[in-house]
Backbone as JSON, one array per atom type, in Angstrom:
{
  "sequence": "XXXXXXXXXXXXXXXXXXXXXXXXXXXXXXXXXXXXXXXXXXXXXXXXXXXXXXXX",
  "N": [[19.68, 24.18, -8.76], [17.29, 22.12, -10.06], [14.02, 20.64, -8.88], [11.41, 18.29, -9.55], [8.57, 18.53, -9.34], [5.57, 17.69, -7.63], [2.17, 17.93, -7.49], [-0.8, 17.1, -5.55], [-3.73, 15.78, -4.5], [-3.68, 14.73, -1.38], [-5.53, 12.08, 0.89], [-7.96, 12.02, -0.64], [-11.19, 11.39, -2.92], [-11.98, 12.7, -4.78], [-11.08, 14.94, -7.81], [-9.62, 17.94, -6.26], [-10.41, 18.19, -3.72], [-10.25, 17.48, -0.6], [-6.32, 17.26, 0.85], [-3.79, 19.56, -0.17], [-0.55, 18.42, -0.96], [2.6, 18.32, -1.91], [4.9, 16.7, -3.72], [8.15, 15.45, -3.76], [10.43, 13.58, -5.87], [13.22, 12.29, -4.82], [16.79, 11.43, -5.06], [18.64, 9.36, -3.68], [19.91, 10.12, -1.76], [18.89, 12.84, 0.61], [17.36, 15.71, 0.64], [18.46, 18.75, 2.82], [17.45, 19.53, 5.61], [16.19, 22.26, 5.78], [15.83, 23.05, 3.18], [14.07, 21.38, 2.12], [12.01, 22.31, 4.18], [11.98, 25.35, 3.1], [10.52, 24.22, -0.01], [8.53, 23.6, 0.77], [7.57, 26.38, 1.93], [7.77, 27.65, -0.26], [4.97, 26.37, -1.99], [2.94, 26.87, -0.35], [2.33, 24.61, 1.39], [1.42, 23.56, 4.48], [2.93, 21.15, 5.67], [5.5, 18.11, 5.14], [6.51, 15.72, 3.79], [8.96, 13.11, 3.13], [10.11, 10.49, 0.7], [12.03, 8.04, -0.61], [13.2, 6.72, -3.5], [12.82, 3.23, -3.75], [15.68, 0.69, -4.9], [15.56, -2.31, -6.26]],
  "CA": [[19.16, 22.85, -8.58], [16.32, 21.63, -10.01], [13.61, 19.46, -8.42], [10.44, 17.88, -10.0], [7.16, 18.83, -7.88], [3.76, 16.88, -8.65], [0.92, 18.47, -6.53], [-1.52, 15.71, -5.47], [-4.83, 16.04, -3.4], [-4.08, 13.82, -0.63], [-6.84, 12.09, 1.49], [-9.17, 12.7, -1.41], [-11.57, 10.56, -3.75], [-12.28, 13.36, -6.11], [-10.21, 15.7, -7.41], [-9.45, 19.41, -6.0], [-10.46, 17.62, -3.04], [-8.83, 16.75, 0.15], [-5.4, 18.33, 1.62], [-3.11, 19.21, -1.57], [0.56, 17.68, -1.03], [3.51, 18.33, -2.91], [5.65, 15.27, -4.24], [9.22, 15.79, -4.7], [10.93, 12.45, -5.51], [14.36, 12.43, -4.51], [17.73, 10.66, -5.19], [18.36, 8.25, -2.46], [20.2, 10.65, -0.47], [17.71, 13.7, 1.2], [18.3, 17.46, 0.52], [18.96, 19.33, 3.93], [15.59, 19.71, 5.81], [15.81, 23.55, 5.17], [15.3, 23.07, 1.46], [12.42, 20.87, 2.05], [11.2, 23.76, 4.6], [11.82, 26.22, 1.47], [9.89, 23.38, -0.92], [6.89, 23.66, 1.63], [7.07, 27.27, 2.0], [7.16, 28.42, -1.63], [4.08, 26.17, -2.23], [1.96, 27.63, 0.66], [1.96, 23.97, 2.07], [1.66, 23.38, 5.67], [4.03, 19.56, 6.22], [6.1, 17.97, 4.45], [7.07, 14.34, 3.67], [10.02, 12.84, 2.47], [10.63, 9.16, 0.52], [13.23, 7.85, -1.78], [12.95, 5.5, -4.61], [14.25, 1.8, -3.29], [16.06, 0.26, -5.86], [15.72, -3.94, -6.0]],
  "C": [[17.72, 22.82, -9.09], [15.31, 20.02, -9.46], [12.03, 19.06, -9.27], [9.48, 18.18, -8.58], [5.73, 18.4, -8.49], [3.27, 17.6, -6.8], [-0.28, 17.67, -6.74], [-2.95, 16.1, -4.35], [-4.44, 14.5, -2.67], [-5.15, 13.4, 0.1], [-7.89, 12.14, 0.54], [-9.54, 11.39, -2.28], [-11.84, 10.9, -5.25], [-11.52, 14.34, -6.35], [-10.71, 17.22, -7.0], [-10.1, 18.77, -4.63], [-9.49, 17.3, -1.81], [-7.71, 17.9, 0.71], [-4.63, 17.89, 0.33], [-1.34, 19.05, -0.71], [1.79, 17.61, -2.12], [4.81, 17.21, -2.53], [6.73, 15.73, -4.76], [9.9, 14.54, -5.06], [12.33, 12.58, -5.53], [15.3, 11.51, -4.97], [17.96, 9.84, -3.53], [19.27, 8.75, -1.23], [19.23, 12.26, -0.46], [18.32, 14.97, 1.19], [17.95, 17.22, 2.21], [17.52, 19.77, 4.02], [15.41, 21.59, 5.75], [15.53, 23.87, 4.29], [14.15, 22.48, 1.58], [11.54, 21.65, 3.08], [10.51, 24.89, 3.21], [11.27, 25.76, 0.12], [8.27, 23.82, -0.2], [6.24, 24.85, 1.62], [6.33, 27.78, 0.57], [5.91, 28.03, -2.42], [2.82, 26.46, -1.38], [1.75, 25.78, 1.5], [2.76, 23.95, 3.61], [2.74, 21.9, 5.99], [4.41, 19.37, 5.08], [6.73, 16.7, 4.64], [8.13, 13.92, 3.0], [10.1, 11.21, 2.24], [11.79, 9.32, -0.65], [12.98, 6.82, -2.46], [13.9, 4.06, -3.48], [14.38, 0.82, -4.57], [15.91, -1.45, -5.44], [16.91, -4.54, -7.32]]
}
């Protein structure tokens, strides 16, 4: 499986700044919260958020 990962300084005005945040964007159904554990771990981040595109 591949997933796209954007790494983002959240909270921040400038960059390298802030708490960094990794962005996976998903299909509109949600991997299994152990993969997004194993998304969090392998980037050393502490939480982990999840959205989905909404289609109009």
């Amino acid at each position: 499986m591949q997933i796209k990962i954007y790494q983002v300084d959240a909270f921040a005005e400038e960059i390298f700044t802030g708490n960094p945040a990794a962005v996976c964007p998903l299909p509109l159904d949600w991997l299994p919260e152990e993969t997004i554990q194993s998304i969090a771990k392998e980037n050393n981040l502490y939480d982990r958020y999840k959205y989905n595109k909404i289609l109009s």
